[in-house]
N, C-alpha and C positions, 0 to 999 in steps of 0.2 A: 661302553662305546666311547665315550666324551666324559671323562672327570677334571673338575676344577679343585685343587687343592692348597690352599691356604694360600689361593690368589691374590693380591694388593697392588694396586695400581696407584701411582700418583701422579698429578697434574702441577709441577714444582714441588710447592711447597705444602700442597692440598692434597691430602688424600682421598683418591675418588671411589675405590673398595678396599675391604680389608678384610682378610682372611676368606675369603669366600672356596665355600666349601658345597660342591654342587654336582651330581653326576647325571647325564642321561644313557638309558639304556635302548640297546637296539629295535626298533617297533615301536619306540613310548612317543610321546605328545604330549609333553612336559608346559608349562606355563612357567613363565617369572613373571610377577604382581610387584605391583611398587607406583609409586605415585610419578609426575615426572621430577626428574634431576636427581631421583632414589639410584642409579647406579645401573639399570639396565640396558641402557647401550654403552653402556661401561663398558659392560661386561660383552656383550656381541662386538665389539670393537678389540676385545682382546685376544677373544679367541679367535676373530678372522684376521688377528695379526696387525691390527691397524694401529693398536697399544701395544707395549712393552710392560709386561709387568716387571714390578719391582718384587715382590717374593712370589714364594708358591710355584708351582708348575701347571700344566693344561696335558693331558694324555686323551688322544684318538690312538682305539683301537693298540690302548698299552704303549702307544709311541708318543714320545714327549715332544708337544707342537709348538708350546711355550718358547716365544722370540723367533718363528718362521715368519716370511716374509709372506705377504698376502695372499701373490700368486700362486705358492707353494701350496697354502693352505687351500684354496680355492680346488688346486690341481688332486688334491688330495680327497676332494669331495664335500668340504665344508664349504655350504654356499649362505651369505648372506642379505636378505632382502633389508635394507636400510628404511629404517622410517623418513617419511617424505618422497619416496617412491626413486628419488637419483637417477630420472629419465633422460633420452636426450630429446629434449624435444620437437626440435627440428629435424628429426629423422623420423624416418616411419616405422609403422607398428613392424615391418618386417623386418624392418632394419635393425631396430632392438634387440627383436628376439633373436639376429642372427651377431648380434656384439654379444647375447649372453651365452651364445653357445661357441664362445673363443676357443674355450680349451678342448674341445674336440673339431675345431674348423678343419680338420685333414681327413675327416670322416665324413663325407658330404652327404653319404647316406643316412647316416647319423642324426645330422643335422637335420635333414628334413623330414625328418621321423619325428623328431624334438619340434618340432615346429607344426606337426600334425596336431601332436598329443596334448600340444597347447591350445590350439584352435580346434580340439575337442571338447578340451576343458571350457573354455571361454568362446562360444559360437560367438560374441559380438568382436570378437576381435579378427574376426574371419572375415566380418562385414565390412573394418573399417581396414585392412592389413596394411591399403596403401596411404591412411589416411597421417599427418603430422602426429607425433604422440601427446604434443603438445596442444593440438586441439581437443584431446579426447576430456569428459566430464572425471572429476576426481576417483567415482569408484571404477573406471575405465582403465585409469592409468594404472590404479592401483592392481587390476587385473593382469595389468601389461607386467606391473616391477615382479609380481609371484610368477609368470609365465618367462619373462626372461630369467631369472632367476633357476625354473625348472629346467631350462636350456642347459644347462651343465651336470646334469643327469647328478644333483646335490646324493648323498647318505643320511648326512646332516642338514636338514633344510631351518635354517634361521629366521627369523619373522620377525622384525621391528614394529611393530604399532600398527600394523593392517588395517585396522579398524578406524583408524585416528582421521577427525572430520569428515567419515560416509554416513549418509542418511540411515533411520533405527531398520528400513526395508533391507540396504544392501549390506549391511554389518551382519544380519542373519545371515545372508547369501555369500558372506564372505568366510564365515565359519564353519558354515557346512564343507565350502570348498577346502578346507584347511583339515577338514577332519575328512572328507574325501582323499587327500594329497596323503596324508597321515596309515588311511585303510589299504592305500595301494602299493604301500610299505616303505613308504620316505620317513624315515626319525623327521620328528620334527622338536623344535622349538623354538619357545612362544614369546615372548615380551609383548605385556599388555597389561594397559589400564582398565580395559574393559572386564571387568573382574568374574564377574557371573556368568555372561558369556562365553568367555575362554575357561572357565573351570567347568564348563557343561560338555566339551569336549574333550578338555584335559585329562591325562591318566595321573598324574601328579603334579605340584606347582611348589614355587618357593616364592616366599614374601621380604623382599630387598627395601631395606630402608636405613638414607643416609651412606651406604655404600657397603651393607652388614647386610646377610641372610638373619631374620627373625624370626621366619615360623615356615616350617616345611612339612609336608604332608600327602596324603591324598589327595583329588580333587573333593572326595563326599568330606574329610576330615577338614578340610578348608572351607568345603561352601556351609559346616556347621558351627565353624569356630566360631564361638562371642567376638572377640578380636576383631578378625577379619569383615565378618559382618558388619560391624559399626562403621569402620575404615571404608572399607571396600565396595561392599554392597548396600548400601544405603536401609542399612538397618536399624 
């Protein structure tokens, strides 16, 4: 569905990936592992068209996406939720959700269909709908960036660091919901440092380091590697 092939990216004179070699398939719930500044929003920034690579191609769906412009990609079903949530936060929880469902705003029925399925997902965003998004607590918001996100009815649902700064209560509640999203038959994938976590719902993962894939696999062939374990999971 989504192959990355001898991808490289550079930043001037710094290269920030190389060669990466990566594919998800339709239904999967893929993880990429990597410490931070290893290359993972590298790489979600390429494929959502934010970057330019420098060699290699990117194929959805056998069609070469590699050098489309954001929107396109977006249009096309590739959505990506950014680490650090990219709220606005002076608008309301409604108002979010109805900025992330742009690309179908002529579908009004659509829309607040997508706006149900969110506030199914997340009852506390039902409670707050009118409320600033910029008031809401960290795992709130972080509710809000996967829910607008969901707004564009994704194929490809992208995940930046979900996890990154929520309490060890809501990090659980956060991956269950990810592996919910995942059962209801949205591809996903993952970028995350939280390693044992994301590989407990993972169907697959890749281990990005320095801007290079090092070890790919399973999720059981991961959560048993020597390697990774030491790295990763605090073994």
């Amino acid at each position: 569905m989504l192959k990355l092939s001898n991808v490289a990216v550079n930043y001037g004179k710094f290269q920030a990936l190389n060669g990466i070699d990566m594919e998800v398939n339709e239904g999967e719930l893929v993880v990429l592992l990597g410490s931070n500044g290893a290359g993972k929003s590298t790489i979600f920034r390429t494929i959502s068209g934010l970057n330019k690579p420098s060699n290699g191609e990117i194929l959805f769906n056998d069609q070469k996406i590699s050098g489309w412009s954001p929107d396109k990609v977006v249009r096309e079903g590739i959505i990506h939720c950014p680490e650090g949530r990219k709220l606005f936060p002076r608008m309301t929880i409604l108002e979010n959700l109805i900025l992330g469902g742009y690309v179908i705003r002529h579908k009004k029925n659509e829309v607040n269909r997508n706006i149900e399925k969110v506030l199914e997902l997340f009852p506390i965003l039902r409670e707050k709908i009118h409320d600033k998004a910029g008031s809401m607590s960290g795992g709130q918001q972080q509710m809000l960036a996967i829910g607008r996100a969901l707004m564009a009815n994704p194929k490809v649902f992208m995940l930046d660091e979900p996890s990154l700064g929520l309490a060890p209560l809501l990090v659980e509640q956060m991956f269950e919901i990810i592996q919910q999203i995942n059962k209801a038959g949205t591809t996903v994938l993952l970028a995350e440092q939280n390693s044992n976590a994301a590989l407990q719902i993972a169907d697959r993962g890749y281990v990005i380091e320095t801007g290079k894939i090092v070890i790919k696999g399973t999720s059981q062939e991961l959560l048993e590697n020597t390697q990774i374990k030491e790295a990763y999971l605090g073994a």
